[in-house]
C-alpha positions as a Markdown table, in Angstrom:
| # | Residue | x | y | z |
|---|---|---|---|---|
| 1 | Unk | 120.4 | 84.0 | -0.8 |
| 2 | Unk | 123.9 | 84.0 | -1.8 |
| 3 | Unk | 125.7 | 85.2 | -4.9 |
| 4 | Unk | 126.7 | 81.8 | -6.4 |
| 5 | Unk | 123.1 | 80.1 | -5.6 |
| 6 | Unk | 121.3 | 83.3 | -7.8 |
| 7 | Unk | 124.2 | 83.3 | -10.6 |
| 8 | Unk | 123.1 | 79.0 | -10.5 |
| 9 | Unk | 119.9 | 79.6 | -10.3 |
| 10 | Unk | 119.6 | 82.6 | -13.1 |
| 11 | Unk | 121.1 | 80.0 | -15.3 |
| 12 | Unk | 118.4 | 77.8 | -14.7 |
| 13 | Unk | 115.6 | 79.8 | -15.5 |
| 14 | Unk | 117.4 | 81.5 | -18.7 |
| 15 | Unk | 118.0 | 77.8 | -20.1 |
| 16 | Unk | 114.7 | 77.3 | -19.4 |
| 17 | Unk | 113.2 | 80.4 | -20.6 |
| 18 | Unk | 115.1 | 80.2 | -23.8 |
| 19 | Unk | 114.1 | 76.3 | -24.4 |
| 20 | Unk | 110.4 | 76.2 | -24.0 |
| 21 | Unk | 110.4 | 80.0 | -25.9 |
| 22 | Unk | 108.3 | 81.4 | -23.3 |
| 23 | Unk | 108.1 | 85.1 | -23.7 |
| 24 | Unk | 107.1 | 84.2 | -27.5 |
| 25 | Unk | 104.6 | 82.0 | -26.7 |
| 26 | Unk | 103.0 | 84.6 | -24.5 |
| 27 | Unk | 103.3 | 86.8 | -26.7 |
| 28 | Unk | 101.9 | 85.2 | -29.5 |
| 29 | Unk | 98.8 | 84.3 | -27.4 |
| 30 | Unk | 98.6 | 88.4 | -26.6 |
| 31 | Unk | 98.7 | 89.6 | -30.0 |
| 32 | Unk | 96.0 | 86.9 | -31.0 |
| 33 | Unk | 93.7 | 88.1 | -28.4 |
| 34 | Unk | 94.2 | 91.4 | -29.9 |
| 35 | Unk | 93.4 | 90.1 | -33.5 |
| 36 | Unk | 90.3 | 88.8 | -32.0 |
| 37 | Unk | 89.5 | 92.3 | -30.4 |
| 38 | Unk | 89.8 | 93.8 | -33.4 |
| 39 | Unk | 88.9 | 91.7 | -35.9 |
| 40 | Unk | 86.4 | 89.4 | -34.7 |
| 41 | Unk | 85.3 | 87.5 | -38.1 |
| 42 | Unk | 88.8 | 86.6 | -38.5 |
| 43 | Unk | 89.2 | 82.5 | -37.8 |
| 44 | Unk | 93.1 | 82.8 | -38.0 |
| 45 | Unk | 93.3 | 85.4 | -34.6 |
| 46 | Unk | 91.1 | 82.3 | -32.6 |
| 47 | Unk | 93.6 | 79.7 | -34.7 |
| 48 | Unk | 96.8 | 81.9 | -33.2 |
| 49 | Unk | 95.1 | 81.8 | -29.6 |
| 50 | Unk | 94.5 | 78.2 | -29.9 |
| 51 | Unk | 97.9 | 77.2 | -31.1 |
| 52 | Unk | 99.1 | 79.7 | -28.4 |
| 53 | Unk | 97.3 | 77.8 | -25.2 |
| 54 | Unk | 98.1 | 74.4 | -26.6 |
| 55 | Unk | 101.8 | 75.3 | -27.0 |
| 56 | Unk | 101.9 | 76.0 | -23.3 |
| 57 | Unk | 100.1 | 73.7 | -21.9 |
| 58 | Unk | 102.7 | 71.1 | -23.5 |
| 59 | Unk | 105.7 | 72.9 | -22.2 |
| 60 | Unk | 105.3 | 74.4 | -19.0 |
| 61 | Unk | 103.9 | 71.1 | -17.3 |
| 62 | Unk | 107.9 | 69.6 | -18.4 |
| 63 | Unk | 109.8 | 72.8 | -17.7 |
| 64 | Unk | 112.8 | 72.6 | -15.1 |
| 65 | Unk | 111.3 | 74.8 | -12.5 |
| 66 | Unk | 109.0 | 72.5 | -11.4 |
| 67 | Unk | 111.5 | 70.2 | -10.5 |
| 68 | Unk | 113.5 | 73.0 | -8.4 |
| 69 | Unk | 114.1 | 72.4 | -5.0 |
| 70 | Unk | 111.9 | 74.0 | -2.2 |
| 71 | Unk | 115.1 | 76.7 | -1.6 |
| 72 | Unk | 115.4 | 77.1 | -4.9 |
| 73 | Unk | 111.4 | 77.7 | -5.2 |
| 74 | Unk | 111.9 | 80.0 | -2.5 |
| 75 | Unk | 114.1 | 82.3 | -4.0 |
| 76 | Unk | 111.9 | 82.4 | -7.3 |
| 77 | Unk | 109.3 | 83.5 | -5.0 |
| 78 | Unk | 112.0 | 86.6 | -3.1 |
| 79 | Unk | 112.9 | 87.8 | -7.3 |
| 80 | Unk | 108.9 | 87.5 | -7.7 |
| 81 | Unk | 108.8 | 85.5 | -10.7 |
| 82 | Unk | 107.9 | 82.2 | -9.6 |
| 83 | Unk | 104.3 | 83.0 | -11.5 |
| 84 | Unk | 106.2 | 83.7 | -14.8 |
| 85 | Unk | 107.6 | 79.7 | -15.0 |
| 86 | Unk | 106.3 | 76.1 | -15.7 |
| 87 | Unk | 103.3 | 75.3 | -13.9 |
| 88 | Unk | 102.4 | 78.2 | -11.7 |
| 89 | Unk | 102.4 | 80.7 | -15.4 |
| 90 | Unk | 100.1 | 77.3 | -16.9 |
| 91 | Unk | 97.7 | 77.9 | -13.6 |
| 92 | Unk | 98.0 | 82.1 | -14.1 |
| 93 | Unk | 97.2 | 81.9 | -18.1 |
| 94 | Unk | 94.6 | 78.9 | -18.0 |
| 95 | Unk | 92.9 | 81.1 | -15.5 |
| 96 | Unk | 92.7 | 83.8 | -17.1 |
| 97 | Unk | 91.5 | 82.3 | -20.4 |
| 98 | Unk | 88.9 | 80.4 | -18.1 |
| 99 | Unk | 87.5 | 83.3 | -16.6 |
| 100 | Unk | 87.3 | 85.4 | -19.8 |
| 101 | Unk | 86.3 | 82.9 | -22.2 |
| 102 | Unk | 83.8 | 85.0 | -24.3 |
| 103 | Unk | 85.6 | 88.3 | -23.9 |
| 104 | Unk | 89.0 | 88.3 | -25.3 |
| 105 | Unk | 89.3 | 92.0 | -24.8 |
| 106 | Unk | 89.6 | 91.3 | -20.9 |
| 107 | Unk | 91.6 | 88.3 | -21.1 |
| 108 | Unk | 94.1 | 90.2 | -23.4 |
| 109 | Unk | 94.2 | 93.2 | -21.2 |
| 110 | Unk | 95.4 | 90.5 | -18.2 |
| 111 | Unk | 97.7 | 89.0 | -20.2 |
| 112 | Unk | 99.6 | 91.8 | -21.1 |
| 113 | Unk | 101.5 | 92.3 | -17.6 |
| 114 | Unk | 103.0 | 88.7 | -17.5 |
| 115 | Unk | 104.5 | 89.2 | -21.4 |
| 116 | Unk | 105.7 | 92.5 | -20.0 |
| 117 | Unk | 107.3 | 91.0 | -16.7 |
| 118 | Unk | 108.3 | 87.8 | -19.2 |
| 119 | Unk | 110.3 | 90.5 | -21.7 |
| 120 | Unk | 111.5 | 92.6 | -18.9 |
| 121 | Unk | 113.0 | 89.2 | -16.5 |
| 122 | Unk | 114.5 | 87.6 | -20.0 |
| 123 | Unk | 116.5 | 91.0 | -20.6 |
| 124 | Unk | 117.7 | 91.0 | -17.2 |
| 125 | Unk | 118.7 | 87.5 | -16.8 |
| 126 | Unk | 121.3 | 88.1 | -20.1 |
| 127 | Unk | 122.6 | 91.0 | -18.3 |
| 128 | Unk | 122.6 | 89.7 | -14.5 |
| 129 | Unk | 124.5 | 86.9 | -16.1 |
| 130 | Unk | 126.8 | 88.4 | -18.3 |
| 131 | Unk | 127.6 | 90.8 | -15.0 |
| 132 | Unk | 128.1 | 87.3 | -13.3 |
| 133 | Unk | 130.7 | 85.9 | -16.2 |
| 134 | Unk | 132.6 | 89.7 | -16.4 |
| 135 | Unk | 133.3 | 89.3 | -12.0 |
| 136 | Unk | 134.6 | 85.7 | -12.4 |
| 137 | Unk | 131.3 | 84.9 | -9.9 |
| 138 | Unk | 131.2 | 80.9 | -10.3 |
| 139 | Unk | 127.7 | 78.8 | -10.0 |
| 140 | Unk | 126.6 | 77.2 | -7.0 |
| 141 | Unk | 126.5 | 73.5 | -8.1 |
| 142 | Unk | 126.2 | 70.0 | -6.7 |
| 143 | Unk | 128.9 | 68.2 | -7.9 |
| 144 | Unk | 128.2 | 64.5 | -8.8 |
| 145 | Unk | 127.0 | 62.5 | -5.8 |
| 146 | Unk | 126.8 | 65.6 | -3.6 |
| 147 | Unk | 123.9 | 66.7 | -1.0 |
| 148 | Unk | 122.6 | 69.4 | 0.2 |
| 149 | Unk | 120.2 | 70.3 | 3.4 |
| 150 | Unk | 118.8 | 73.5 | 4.1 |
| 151 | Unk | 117.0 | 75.4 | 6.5 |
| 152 | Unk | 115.7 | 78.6 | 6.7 |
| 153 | Unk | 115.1 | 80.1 | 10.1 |
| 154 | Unk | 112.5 | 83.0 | 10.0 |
| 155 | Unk | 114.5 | 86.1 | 11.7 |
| 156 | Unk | 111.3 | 86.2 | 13.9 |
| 157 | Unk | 112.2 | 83.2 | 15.5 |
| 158 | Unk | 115.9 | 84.4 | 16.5 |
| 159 | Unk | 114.9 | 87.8 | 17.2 |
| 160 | Unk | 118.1 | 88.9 | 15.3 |
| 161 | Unk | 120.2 | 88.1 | 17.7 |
| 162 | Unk | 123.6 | 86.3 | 17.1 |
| 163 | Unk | 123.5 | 84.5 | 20.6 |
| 164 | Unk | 120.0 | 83.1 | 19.8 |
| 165 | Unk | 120.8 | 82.2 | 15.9 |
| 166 | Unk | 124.0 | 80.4 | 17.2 |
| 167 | Unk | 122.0 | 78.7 | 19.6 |
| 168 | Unk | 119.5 | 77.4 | 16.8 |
| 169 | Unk | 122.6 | 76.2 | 14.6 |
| 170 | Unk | 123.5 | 74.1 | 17.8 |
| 171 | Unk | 120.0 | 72.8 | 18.1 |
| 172 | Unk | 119.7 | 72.2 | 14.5 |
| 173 | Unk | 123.1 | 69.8 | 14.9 |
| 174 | Unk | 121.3 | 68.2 | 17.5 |
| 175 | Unk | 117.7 | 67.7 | 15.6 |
| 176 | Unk | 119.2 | 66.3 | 12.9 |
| 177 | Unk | 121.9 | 64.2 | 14.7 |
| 178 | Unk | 120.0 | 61.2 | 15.2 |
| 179 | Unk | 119.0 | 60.7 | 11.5 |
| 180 | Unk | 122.7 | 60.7 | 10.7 |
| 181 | Unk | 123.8 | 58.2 | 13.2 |
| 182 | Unk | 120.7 | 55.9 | 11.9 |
| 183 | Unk | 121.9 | 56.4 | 8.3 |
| 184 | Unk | 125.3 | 55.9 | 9.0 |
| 185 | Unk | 126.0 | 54.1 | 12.6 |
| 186 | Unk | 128.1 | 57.3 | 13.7 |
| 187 | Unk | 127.4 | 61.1 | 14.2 |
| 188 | Unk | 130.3 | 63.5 | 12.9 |
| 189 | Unk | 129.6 | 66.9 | 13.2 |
| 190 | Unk | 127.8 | 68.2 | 10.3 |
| 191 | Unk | 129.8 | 70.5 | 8.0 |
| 192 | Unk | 128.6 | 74.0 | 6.8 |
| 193 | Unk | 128.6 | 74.9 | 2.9 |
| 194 | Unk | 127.4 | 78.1 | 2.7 |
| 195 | Unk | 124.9 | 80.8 | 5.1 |
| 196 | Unk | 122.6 | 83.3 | 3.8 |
| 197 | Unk | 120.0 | 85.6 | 4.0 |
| 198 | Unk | 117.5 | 88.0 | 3.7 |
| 199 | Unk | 115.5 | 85.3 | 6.1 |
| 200 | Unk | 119.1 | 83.0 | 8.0 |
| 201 | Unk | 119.1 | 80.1 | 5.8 |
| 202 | Unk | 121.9 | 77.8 | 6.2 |
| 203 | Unk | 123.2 | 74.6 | 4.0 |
| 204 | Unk | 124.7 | 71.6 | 5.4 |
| 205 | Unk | 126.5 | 68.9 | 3.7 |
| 206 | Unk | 125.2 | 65.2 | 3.9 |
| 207 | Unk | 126.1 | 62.1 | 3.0 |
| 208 | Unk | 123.8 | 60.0 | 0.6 |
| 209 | Unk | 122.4 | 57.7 | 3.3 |
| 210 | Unk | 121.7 | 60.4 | 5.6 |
| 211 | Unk | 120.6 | 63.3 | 2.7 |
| 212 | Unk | 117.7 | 60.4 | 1.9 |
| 213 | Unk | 116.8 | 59.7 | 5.4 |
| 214 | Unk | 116.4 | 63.4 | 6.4 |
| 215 | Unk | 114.3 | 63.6 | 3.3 |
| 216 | Unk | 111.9 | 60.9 | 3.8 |
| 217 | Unk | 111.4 | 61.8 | 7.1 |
| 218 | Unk | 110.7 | 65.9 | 6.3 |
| 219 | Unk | 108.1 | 64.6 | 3.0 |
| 220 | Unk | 106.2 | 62.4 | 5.9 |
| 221 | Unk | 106.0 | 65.2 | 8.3 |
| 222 | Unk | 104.9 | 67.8 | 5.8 |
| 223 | Unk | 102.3 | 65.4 | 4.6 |
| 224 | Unk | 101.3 | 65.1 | 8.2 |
| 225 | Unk | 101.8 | 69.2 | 9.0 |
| 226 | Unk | 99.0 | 69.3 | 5.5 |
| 227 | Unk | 96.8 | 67.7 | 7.5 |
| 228 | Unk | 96.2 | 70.6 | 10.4 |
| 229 | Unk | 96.5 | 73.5 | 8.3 |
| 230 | Unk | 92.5 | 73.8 | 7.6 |
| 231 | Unk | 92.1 | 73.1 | 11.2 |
| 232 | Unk | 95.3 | 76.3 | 11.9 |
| 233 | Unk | 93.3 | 78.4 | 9.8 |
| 234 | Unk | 89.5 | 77.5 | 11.2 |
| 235 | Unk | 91.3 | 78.3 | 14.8 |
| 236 | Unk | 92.3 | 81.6 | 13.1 |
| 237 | Unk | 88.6 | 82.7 | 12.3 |
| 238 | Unk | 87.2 | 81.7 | 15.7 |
| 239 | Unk | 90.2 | 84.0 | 17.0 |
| 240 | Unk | 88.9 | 87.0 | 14.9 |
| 241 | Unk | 85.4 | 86.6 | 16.0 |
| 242 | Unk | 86.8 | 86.9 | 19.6 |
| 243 | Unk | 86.0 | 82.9 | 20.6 |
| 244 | Unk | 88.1 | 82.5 | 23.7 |
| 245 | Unk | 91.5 | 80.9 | 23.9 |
| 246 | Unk | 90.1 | 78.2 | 26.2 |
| 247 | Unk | 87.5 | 77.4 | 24.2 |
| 248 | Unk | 89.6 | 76.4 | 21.6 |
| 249 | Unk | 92.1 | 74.8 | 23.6 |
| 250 | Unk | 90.2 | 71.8 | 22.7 |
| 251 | Unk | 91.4 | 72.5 | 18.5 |
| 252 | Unk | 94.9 | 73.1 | 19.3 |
| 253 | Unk | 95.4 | 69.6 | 21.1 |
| 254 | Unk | 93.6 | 67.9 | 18.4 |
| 255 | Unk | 95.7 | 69.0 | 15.7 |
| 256 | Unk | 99.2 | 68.2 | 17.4 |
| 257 | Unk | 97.6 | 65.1 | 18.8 |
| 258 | Unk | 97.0 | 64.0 | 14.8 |
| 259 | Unk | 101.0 | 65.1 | 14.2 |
| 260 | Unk | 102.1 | 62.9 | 17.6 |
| 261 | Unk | 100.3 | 60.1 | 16.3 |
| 262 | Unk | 101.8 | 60.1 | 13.2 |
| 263 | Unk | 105.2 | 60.9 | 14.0 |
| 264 | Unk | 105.2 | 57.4 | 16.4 |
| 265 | Unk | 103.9 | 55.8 | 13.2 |
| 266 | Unk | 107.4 | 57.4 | 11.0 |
| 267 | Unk | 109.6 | 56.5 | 14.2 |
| 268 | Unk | 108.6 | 52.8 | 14.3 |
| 269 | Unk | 108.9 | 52.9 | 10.1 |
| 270 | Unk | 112.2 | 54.3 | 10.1 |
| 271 | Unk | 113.7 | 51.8 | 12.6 |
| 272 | Unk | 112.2 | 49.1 | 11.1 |
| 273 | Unk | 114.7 | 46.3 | 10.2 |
| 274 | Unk | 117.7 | 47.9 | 12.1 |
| 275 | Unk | 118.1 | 45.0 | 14.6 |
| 276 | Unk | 122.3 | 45.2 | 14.4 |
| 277 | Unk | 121.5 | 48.4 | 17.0 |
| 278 | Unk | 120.9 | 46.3 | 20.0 |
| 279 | Unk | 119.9 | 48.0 | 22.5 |
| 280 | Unk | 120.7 | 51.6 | 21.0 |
| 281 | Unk | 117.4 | 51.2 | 19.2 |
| 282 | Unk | 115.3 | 52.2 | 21.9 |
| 283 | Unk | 117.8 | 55.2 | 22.8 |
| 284 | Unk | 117.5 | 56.2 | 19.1 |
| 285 | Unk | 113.4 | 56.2 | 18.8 |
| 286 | Unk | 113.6 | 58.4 | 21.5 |
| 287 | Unk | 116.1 | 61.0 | 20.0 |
| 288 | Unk | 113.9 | 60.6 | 16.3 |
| 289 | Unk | 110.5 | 61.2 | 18.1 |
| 290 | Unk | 111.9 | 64.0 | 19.4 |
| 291 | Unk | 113.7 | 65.3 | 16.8 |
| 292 | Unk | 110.8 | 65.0 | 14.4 |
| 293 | Unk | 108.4 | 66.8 | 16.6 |
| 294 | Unk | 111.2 | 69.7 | 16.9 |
| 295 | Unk | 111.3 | 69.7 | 13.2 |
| 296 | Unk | 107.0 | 69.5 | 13.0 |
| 297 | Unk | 107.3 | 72.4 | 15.2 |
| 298 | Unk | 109.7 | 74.3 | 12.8 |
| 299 | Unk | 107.9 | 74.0 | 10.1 |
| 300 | Unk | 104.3 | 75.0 | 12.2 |
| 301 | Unk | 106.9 | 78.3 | 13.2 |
| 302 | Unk | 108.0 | 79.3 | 9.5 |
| 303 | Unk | 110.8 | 77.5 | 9.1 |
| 304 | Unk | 111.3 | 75.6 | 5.6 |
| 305 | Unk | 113.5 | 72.1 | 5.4 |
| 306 | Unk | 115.2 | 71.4 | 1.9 |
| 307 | Unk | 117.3 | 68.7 | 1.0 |
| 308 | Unk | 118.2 | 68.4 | -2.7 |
| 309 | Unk | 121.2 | 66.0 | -4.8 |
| 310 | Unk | 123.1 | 65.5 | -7.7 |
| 311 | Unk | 122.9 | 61.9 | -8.9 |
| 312 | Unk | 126.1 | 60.2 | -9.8 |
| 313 | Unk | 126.3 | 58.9 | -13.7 |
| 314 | Unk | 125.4 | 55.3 | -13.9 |
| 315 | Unk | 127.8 | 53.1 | -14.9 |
| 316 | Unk | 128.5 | 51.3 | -18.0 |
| 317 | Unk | 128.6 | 47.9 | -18.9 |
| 318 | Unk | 131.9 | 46.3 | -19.1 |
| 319 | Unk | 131.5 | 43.9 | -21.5 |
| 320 | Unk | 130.1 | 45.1 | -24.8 |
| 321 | Unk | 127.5 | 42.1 | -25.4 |
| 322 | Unk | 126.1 | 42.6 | -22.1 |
| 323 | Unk | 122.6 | 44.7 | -22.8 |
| 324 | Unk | 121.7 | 44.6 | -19.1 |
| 325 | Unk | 123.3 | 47.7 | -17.4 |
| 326 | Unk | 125.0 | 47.4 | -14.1 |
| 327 | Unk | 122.7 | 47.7 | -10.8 |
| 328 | Unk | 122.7 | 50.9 | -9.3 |
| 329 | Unk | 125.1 | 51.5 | -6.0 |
| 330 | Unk | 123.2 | 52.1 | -2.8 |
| 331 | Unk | 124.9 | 55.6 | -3.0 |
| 332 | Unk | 122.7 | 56.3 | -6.4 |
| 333 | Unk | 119.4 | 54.6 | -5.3 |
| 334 | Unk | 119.9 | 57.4 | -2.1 |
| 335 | Unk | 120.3 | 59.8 | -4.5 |
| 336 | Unk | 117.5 | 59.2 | -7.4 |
| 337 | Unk | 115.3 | 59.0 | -4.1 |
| 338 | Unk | 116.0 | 62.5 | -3.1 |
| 339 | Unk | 115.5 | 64.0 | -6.6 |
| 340 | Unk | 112.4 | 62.8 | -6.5 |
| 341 | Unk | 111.4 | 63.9 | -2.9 |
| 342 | Unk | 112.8 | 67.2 | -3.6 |
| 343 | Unk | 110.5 | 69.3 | -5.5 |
| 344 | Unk | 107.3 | 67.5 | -2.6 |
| 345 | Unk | 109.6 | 69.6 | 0.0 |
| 346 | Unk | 107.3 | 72.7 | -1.0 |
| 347 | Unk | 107.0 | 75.7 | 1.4 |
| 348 | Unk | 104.1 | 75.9 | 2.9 |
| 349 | Unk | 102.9 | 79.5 | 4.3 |
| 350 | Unk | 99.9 | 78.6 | 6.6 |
| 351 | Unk | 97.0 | 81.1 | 7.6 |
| 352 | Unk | 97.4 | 81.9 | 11.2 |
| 353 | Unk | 99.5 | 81.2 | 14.6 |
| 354 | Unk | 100.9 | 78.5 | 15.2 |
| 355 | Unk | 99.3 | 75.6 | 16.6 |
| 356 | Unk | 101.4 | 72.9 | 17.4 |
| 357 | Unk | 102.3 | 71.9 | 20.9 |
| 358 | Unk | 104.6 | 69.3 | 20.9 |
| 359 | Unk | 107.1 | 67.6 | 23.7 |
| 360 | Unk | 110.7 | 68.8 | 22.3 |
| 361 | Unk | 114.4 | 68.8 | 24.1 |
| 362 | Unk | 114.1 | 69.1 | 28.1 |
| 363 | Unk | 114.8 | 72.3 | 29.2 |
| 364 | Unk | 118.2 | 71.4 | 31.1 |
| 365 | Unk | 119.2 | 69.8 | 27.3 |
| 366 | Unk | 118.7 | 73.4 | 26.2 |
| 367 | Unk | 121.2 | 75.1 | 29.3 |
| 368 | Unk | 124.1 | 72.7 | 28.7 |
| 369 | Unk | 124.4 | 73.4 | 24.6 |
């Protein structure tokens, strides 16, 4: 990660933090499992609990977090605190409570580490973000109208090398070329905002049209990838019960046969209606089925896609007695669609090796980049 994109994203989760009164609601529900523990005749203690567990299940399901983009959700996973925010500290605390429901005394002593952690990550925020403000370190924001894609390329899969990550940046141009040029009708070069790491991660700039095409088409193919991960981690205990690799040849084709299929089914979707491309459209199904299945492959080898926006304001009315507000510009309907596609973009850490096996960019594509 970079500097700007934690100072942005530490100023998300103190906002948050500090709206829905987190750490006190945890802490509440602590001490009234204590109560309970100690004084179990007492109706107020249970009262406190219950008061406790409804306050959060009210707030967490609306909190900010679970809105963040999947990069964004990584990096609350890298500072380990992705369990301390909206729904996954609902799924950690309703657990517990479920699993301990007629002994307090265990529930309380499980608790007690998350209103810890919940103290300890509040104090640090203020001071990671006063240290921010005193080195002039600005936010990384969207401005209005703005979007972002990212990617982030396991090292694994460049080896650390610089000749091999600079190849993948070339390939990634490539992959993604042919969304643009159906967004658009053309294919500039896409332009770099910012490269990190610990994992390469890399974030491109994108116009509207393209930002929403690029995201539709990654929510289809995760929804498809879904499909084969039972069948990626059944392959994985037939490998450690020694089941030959032949033998299970017959698993591995199946799943990317189920990922082909539906990947001709978002080709055909995506070029529906785009009859003003003559004779390009063929051309263009071609690049897009092979695009996707490099991206399907990606994602089966680590990677993670992200593509996230800042919607422009709407516009006012001009005339005072009109009630109805103007119709959004194509520009903002692009826009509200990737906010809501966003936070589906989830990364998804499957059990196993990969399994896909699917045709990508001819070799001799690969020796003249």
């Amino acid at each position: 990660m970079n500097v700007e994109r934690l100072h942005a994203i530490a100023v998300a989760v103190k906002q948050e933090l500090d709206a829905q009164a987190t750490p006190a609601a945890i802490e509440r529900l602590v001490n009234g499992l204590q109560a309970m523990v100690e004084m179990p005749q007492q109706p107020q203690s249970q009262q406190e609990v219950s008061a406790a567990i409804s306050e959060l299940e009210t707030r967490l399901p609306t909190a900010a977090s679970n809105e963040f983009s999947a990069s964004w959700r990584q990096t609350l996973q890298e500072l380990g605190i992705d369990d301390l925010l909206g729904d996954g500290l609902l799924q950690v605390v309703t657990g517990i409570m479920r699993r301990n429901e007629m002994t307090p005394a265990i529930a309380n002593e499980e608790l007690k580490p998350y209103a810890e952690r919940l103290r300890d990550t509040n104090s640090e925020l203020n001071a990671m973000i006063q240290a921010f403000g005193f080195f002039d370190v600005p936010t990384e924001d969207l401005e209005p109208g703005e979007v972002e894609l990212s990617v982030l390329i396991p090292r694994g899969a460049v080896e650390n090398e610089l000749p091999d990550l600079g190849q993948e940046f070339i390939r990634l141009q490539r992959v993604l070329g042919p969304f643009v040029e159906l967004a658009t009708g053309s294919r500039p070069d896409l332009k770099v905002r910012a490269i990190a790491s610990s994992d390469f991660s890399v974030y491109l700039a994108a116009v509207p049209a393209a930002g929403w095409l690029i995201a539709s088409a990654l929510d289809k193919v995760l929804d498809l990838y879904k499909k084969v991960l039972e069948i990626r981690a059944l392959r994985q205990q037939l490998q450690e019960q020694a089941v030959p690799d032949d033998a299970m040849q017959g698993i591995t084709d199946y799943a990317s046969e189920i990922v082909a299929r539906g990947i001709e089914d978002i080709v055909a979707e995506m070029t529906e209606g785009h009859e003003e491309l003559g004779g390009r459209i063929h051309e263009l199904q071609t690049e897009l089925r092979r695009s996707l299945n490099e991206i399907a492959t990606r994602i089966d080898q680590g990677y993670n896609f992200d593509v996230r926006s800042e919607p422009l304001p709407l516009e006012e009315a001009e005339d005072e007695d009109d009630t109805a507000p103007p119709e959004p510009s194509v520009d903002q309907q692009h826009l509200s669609s990737i906010h809501q596609i966003s936070p589906r973009l989830k990364f998804l850490t499957p059990v196993g090796q990969p399994i896909l096996s699917l045709p990508e960019s001819p070799s001799e594509d690969r020796g003249s980049e």
